[in-house]
N, C-alpha and C positions, 0 to 999 in steps of 0.2 A: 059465576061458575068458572073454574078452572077448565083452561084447554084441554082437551086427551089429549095422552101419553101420543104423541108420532112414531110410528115403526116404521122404518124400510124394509122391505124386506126382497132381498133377490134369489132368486129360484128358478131355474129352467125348465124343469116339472111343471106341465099345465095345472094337473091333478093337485100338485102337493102345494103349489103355490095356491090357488082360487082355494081350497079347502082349511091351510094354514090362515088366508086373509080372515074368510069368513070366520074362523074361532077365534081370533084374534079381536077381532070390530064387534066379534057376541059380547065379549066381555067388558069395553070401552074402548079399545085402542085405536087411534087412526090411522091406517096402513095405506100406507106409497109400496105396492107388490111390482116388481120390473122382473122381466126373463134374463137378463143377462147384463152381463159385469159393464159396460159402457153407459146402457141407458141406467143404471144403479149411480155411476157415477156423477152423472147429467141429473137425475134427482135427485144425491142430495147435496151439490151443490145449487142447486132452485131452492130446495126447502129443505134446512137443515132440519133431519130428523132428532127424535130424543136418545133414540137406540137405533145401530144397525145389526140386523140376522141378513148373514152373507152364507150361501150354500159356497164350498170349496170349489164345485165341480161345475161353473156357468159358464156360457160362451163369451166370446167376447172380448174381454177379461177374467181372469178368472177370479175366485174370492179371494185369495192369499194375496194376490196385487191389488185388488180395489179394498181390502182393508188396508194395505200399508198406505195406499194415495190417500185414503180419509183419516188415517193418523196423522200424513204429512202434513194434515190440515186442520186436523180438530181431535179432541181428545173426547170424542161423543163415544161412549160405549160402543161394544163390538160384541156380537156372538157369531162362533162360526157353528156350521152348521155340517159333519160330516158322517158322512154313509159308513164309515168302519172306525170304531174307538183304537184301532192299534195302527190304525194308517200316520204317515208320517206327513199328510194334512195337517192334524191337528197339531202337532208340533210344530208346522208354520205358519201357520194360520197364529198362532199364539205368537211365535216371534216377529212376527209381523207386526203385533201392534191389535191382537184380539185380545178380550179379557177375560172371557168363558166357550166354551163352546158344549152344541148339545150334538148328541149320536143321532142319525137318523136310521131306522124310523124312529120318531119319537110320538109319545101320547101329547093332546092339545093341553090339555093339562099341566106336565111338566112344563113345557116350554112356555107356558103362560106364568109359571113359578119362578121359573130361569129369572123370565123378562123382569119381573118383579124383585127378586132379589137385587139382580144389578141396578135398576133403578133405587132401591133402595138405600143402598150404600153410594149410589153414589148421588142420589138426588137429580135436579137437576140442572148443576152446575157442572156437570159435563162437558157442555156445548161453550162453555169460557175457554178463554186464551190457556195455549200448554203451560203447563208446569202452576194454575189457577185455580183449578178443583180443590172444594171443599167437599171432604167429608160428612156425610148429614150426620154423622155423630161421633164422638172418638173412641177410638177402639178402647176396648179395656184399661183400666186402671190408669189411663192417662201418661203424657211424655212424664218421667220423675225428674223431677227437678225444675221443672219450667214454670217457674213463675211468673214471667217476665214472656214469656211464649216465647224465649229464645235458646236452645240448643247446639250445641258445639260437638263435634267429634272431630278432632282432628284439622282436617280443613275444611269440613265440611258442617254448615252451619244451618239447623233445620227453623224457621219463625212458624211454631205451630197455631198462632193465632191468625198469620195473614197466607197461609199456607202456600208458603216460598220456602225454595231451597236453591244455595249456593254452595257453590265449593271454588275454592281460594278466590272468594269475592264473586264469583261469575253463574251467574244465575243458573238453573238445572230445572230443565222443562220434563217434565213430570207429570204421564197420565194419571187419572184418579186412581187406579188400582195400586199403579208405582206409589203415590202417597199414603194410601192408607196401609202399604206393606211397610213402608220405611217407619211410619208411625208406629206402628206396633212392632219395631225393634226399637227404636228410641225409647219405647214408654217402659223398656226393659233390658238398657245394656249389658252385653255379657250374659245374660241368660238365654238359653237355648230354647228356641221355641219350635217346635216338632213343625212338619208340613199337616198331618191333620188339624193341628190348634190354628195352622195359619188359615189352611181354608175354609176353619168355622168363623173364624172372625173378620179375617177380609172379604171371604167367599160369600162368606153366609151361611154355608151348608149346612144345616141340621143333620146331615148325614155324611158318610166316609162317600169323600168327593176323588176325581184324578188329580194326583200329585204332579204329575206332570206340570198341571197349569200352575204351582208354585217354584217349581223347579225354575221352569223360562222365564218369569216373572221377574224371578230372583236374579238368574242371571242378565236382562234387560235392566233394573235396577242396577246393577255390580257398574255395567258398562256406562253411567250416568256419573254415579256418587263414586264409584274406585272399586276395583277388585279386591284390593285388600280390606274394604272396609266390612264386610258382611263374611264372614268364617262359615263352615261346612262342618259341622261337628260330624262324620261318618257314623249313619247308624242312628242318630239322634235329632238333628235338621240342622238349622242358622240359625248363629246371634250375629251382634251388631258390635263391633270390637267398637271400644269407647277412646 
């Protein structure tokens, strides 16, 4: 029998942590729950979890920094977890190095959906060395043209079989979400692919998701592979200039 899924989960909230655990462990998960952003840190390097859920607002540390230290270090998914969808949390909480985040209050439900989606896409080869992450599946319609699983744009060279990326020779570390986003512009150069289509098929979303989180995404990708490499059609979203 496979291990359960390990969550982290940090939260300052007596109430909302001891309650999120328990629906969490109802369902199979193993959760490492800590009050605040230090001992978060201190747990997961003990025991690298499969996913971390970071509330923004811990003592300590706070979650926008003890996300960016657990990117410095691992490319293990991220949820952040913030009290107001229009706060400027979630925008850095995202460019820090999260992959999704959920509004609180939230239902035990959703958040058990979140957790699952992310795992899903990204399986879990998460917790491998940056720029290692395998995709557990390929996005739509596949890289075109990759026979050979190797990929050229410019100077920038994508091996969708051993899921490495370089640009002018020098390797480009690459969390799971940054792969699977570049993937599904390679598998459609020059074509414009809206932020809703990105977030059903990177995100997952079955449903109209925040754009925002493609937005930052995009631009953390741009800062990796080149700015000029990924276009802004205004109005329409990004392609991937070939």
């Amino acid at each position: 029998m496979a291990d359960p899924t390990h969550v982290l989960f940090v939260e300052d909230d007596d109430v909302i942590r001891e309650a999120t655990q328990l629906a969490l462990e109802r369902v199979g998960f193993r959760v490492t729950a800590m009050p605040d952003g230090l001992s978060g840190l201190e747990a997961f390097r003990a025991d690298q979890p499969d996913i971390a859920l970071l509330d923004v607002m811990v003592p300590g540390m706070d979650g926008v920094s003890l996300c960016r230290r657990i990117r410095d270090e691992s490319t293990v998914p991220v949820i952040m977890l913030s009290a107001r969808a229009d706060s400027i949390d979630v925008v850095l909480g995202l460019e820090a190095g999260a992959d999704d985040y959920v509004t609180k209050p939230f239902d035990g439900a959703v958040l058990v959906a979140r957790i699952r989606a992310v795992l899903r896409r990204f399986g879990h080869a998460a917790g491998a060395g940056a720029g290692a992450g395998r995709a557990e599946e390929e996005p739509s319609g596949g890289p075109a043209g990759a026979d050979d699983g190797l990929l050229r744009f410019g100077d920038l060279d994508l091996d969708t079989e051993g899921m490495v990326v370089r640009r002018a020779g020098t390797p480009v570390a690459l969390t799971p979400t940054e792969m699977r986003l570049l993937l599904e512009f390679s598998a459609a150069p020059g074509t414009v692919l809206s932020r809703d289509k990105l977030l059903e098929r990177v995100w997952d979303y079955g449903w109209g998701g925040d754009t925002r989180v493609v937005d930052v995404h995009v631009q953390r990708l741009r800062a990796k592979i080149g700015q000029e490499r990924i276009e802004t059609v205004r109005g329409f979203g990004y392609k991937l200039r070939a």
